[in-house]
N, C-alpha and C positions, 0 to 999 in steps of 0.2 A: 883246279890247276891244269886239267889234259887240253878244258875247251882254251887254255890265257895260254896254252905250249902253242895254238897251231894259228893267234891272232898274230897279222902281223902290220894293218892298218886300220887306225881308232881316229871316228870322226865323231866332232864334239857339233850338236844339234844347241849351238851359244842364242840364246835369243835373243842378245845385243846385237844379231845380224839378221836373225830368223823372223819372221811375222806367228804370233801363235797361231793365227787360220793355215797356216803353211809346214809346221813342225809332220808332222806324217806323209805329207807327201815329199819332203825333203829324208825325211828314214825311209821312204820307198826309195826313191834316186841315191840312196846312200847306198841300200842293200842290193839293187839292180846295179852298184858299181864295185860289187862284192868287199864293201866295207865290214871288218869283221866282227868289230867292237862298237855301240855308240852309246854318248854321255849326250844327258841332257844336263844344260848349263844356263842358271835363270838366276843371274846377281839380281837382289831385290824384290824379288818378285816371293811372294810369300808361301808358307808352307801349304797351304789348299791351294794354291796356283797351282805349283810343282807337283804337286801329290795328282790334280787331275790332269795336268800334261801327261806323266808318268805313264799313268794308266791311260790314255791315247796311243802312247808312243807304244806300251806293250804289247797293245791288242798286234801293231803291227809288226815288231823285231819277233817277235815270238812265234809266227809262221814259217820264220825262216831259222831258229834258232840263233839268232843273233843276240847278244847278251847285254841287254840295257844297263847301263850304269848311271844313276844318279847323282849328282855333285853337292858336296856340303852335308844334306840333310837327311843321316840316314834313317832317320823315324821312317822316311818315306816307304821303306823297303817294310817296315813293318803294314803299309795297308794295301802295297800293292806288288808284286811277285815279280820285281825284278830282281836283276842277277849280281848287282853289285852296288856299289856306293865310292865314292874318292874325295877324299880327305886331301885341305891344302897343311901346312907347316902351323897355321893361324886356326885351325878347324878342331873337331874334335880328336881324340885319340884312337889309335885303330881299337884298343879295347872298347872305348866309352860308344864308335860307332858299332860295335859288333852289338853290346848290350841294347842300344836303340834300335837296331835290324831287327833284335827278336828273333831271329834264325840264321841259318849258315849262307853266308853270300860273300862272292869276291869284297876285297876290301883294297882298293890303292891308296895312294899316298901321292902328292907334288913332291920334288927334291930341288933343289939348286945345285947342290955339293955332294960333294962325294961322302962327307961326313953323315950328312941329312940323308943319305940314300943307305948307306950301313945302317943308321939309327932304325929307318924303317925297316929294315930288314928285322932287327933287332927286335923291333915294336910286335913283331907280325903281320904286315902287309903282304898280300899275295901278289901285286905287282905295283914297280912305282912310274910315275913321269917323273922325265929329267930335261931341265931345260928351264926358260927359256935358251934354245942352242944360238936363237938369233934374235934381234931386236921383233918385237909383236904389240901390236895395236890392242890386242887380247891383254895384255899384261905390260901395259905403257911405263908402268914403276917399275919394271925390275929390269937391271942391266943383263945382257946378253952373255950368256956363257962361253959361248963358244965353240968350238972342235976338238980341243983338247984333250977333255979327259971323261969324251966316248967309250974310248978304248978302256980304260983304268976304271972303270965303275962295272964296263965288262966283264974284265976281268973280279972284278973284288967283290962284286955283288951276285949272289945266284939267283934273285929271283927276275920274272920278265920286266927291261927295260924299256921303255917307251919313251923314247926323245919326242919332244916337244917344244915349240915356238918359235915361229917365223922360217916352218918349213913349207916349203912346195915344189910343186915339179920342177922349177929351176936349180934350184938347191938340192931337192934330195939325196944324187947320187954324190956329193962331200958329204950328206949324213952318213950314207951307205958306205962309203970311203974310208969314213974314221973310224966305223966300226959298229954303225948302229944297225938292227937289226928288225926294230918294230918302231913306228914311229905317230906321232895325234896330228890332224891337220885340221884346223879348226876354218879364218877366215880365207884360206887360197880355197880350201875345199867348196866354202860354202859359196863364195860371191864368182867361184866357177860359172861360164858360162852354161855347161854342162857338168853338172856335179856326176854322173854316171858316166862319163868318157873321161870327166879328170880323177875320178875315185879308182879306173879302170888301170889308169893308166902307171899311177902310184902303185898301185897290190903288183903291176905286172915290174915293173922294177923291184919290188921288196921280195919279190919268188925267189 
């Protein structure tokens, strides 16, 4: 929890936008854009896919301390020493992922609502995302949340919040407006011209 107190932008390595020959040196330009957090995200792609991306990606976030986090499949964390795992509303239970980890690693959660963001609390998630905040190409089925109730999930939930979907540099500072505090930037980040100047540029607003 002291390393998820001092993240305050998480960029998701989605390979629905990424080349796999490209995943590490995209976690390089991520962490030379002082990206605090990053997930690797591979809808489809099978558990020995992810399982060796994972360990690619570690050999590099792991120089810098950077805290890899897996999506979906936390078995994964059982073969290879990253730092966490994230769980959608559809996915396993933070209990059922902690027992597949096989050992102590961050655990998140996706939320919609503010209901869904207590329950996680509840469950024992160590951080959640909340959002979609805006419409996203990432998650084309799920209607946009909105601005609203940044602030009220703020307030109601104590663990770290990470707004998520259809943020970027345009938008950020009405993230930051309404109350958010840590936020994921998945396709503005990635289809960046410069992912290290636009990754730069995000952390220097969320300071």
């Amino acid at each position: 929890m002291s390393v998820l107190s001092e993240c305050r932008f998480y960029g998701i390595i989605d390979l629905g936008y990424v080349q796999e020959s490209d995943i590490t040196h995209v976690a390089e330009q991520m962490i030379e854009g002082c990206v605090d957090m990053i997930q690797l995200r591979g809808k489809g792609k099978s558990l020995d896919e992810l399982t060796g991306y994972a360990a690619r990606l570690h050999e590099i976030t792991a120089r810098s301390s950077t805290p890899l986090i897996v999506n979906d499949h936390a078995e994964i964390a059982s073969r290879v020493p990253v730092e966490g795992v994230h769980v959608g509303q559809d996915d396993d239970s933070i209990e059922v992922a902690r027992r597949k980890a096989g050992r102590i690693v961050l655990i998140g959660k996706s939320t919609l609502i503010l209901d869904q963001a207590l329950a996680a609390q509840h469950e024992g998630a160590d951080y959640i995302g909340f959002g979609p905040i805006f419409a996203t190409p990432t998650k084309p089925d799920y209607a946009p949340i909105g601005l609203a109730d940044i602030k009220r999930v703020h307030a109601d939930v104590s663990l770290p919040i990470f707004c998520i979907g259809g943020i970027n540099i345009g938008n950020l500072q009405s993230v930051i407006d309404a109350g958010a505090k840590r936020v994921v930037m998945v396709s503005a980040l990635l289809k960046a011209h410069s992912i290290v100047d636009y990754a730069r540029c995000a952390t220097d607003m969320l300071a």
